[in-house]
N, C-alpha and C positions, 0 to 999 in steps of 0.2 A: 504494500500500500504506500502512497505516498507520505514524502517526510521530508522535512524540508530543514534540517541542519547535516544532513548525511546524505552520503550516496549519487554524488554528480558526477558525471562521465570526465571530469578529468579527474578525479583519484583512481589513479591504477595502481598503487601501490606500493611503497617504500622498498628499499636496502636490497634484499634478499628477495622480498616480494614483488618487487619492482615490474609492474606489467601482468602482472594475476589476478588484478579483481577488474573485472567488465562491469560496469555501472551503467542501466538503461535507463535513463530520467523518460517517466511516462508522467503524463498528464493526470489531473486532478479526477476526470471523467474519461472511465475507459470500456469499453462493449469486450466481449469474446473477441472478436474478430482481431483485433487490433493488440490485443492481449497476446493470444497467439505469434504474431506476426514479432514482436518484440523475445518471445520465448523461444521461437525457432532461432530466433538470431542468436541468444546466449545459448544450446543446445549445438550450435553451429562448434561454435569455440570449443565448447568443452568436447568433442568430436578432435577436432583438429589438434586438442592435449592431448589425447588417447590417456585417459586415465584408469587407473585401476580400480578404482570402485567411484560410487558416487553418493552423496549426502543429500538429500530432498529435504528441504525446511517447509514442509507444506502449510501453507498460511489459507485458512480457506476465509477467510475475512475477505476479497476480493468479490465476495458470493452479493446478488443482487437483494438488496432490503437489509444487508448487515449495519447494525448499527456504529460501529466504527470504519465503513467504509464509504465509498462514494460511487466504487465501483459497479457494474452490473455481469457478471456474469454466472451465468444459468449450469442447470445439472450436466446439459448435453456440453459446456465448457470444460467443465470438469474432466469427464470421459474424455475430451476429446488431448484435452493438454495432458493426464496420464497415457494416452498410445501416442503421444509424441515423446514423453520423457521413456517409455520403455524401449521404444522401438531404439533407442542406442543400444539395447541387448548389454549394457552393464550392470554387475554386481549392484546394488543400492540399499541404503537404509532411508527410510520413511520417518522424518520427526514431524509430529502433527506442530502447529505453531497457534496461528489464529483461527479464529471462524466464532462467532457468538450469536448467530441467527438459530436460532436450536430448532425453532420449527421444517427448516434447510436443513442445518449442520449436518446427519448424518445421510441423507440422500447423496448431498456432492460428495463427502467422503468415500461412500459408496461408489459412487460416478466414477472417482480419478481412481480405486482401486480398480476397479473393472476394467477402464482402460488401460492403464498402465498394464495387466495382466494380459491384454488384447494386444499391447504393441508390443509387448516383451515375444510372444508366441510371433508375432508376424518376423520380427528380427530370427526366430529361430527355424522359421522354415524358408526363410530366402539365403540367398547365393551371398558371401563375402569375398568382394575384392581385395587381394592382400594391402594392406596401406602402406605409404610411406614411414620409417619409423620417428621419424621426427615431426609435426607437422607446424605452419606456420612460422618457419625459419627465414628473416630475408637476411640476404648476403648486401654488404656497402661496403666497397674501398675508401669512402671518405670517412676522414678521424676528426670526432668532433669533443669538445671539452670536456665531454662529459667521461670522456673513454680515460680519464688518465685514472681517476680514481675508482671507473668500473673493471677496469685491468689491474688494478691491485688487489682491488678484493677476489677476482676469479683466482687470480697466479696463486693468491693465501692459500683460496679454499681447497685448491688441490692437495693440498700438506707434501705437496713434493719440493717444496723449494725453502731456503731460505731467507731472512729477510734482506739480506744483501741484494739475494735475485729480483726478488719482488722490488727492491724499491728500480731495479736497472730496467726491469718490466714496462715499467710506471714514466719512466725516464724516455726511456724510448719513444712512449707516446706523447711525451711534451715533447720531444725535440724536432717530432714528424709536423706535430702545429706549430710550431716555432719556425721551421725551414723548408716546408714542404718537398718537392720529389730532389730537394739538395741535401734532406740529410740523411739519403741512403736507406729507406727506412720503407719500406710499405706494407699495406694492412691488408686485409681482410675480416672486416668483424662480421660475428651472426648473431643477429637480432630477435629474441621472441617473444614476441608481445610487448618491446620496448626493455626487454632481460636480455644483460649479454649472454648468451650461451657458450658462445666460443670466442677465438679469435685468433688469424697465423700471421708472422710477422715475416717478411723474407728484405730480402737485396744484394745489390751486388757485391760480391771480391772486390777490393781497393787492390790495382796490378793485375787483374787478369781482364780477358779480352770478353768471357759471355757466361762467367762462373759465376751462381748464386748463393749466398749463406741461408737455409732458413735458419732465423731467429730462434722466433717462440710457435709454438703450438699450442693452445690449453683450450679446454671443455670444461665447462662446468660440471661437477660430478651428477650433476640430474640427469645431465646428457650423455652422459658416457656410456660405451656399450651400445650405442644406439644406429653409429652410423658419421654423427655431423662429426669427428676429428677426420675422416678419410674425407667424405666431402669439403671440409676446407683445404686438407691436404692437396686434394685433386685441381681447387682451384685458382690456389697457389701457382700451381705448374702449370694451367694456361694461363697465370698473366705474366707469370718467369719466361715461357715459351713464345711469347706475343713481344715481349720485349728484346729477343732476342738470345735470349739464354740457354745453353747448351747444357749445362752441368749444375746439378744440384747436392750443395752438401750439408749435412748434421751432426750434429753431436751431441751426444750423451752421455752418462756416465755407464759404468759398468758394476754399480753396486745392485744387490739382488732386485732393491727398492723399484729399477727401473727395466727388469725384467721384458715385463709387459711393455714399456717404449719400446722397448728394443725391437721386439715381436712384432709392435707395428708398423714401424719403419719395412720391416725386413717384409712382413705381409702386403705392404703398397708399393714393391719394387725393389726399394734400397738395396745395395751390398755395402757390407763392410768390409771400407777400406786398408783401415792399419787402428790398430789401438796404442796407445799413448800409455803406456802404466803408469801410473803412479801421479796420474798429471793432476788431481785434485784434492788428492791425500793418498798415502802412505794404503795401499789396497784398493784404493779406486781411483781407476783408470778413464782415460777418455776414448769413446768409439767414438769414430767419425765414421759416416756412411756416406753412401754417392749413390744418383741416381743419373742417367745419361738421359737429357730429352731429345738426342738425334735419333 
């Protein structure tokens, strides 16, 4: 129902949460119809997170004659908005919330269980098309103010780095706004829903003719396992390849921690080249890998 100190479409979310809450300002006076049509659209998003279960806060105060509503919508509403929220064929729990019309109250409850059990069966006798595992990712080469201090906190959250690294992380990203394609420096961030998810940093060898460093790599641990570290990986190497770049190299360590880097280097093409013992302490070593784009 409407309220009017909370819940405008520009709060998407703070820190961590940054871009997770969809806020749909509806009007004072709303029919089904129109109801609907703002429900399909948050039903949309949460599709596009592909999440593991879901929470229904079901508020039936929306219902027509409620005395703390303004709203009108009918039994057949009801039904029809529970086979829209099942039909995503997700896990879900049911918290009742409002509704005070008692002469109403328990028909619409009635209504949205019935549907919701009507579109949860239509979800299970129809075909699924496999989905993309990430959805709602956009890809930007431009670096904008905000990246310096949202690249700190991703490179933190990975616990793979130190604070030395993290603040170089960080550095990097002011010095690409400070100098742009002069300070050797370029990006690729992934956006979702205004959350950085990821981000690859690459450029060229200072003294070689078409040989590139990548930087950084990092994914947010939501994202991991998903997909989006290979896809910036890949995108990286068409804008290395477009610039004229032959050769691409990295480096890691060799402590067990980064195992799993290793593996995925080596799973997206890389070979390793030569390892450096001892180059970052006394037992761990530096891999450099290469990747040839001719």
């Amino acid at each position: 129902m409407p309220t009017y100190f909370c819940g405008f479409d520009e709060e998407r979310g703070e820190g961590e949460g940054e871009g997770f809450n969809l806020n749909i300002a509806l009007p004072e006076s709303l029919d089904g119809e129109k109801y609907r049509k703002a429900l399909a659209r948050a039903l949309r998003r949460i599709e596009e997170f592909q999440p593991q279960f879901l929470v229904v806060a079901l508020g039936l105060d929306p219902a027509k004659g409620d005395p703390t509503g303004t709203w009108s919508l009918t039994v057949k509403d009801f039904a029809a908005n529970g086979r829209l929220i099942g039909a995503l064929g997700l896990p879900m729990v049911v918290i009742q919330e409002g509704g005070y019309r008692t002469q109403t109250l328990g028909k619409n409850a009635l209504a949205f269980f019935k549907g919701l059990v009507e579109g949860a069966g239509q979800w299970a006798d129809s075909r699924h098309a496999p989905a993309h595992r990430v959805h709602g990712v956009v890809l930007r080469d431009t670096v904008i103010p905000e990246d310096g201090p949202r690249v700190r906190r991703l490179v933190d959250i990975t616990g793979f780095f130190h604070d030395d690294e993290v603040n170089v992380a960080e550095e990097l990203v002011v010095e690409r706004l400070q100098k742009g394609d002069a300070s050797g420096y370029h990006f690729v961030m992934a956006d979702h829903y205004g959350r950085l998810a990821g981000y690859v940093c690459f450029g060229p060898i200072p003294c070689t003719q078409s040989s590139y460093d990548l930087y950084w790599i990092a994914v947010h641990p939501d994202f991991q396992d998903r997909g989006l570290g290979r896809r910036l990986l890949v995108e990286a190497e068409q804008r290395i390849k477009a610039r004229g770049g032959s050769r691409i190299y990295v480096d890691t360590s060799q402590r067990a921690q980064y195992a799993s880097t290793r593996a995925f280097y080596e799973g997206c093409g890389y070979t390793l080249e030569t390892v450096l013992k001892d180059f970052y302490a006394l037992g761990d070593g530096k891999a450099i890998y290469c990747k040839s784009l001719i």
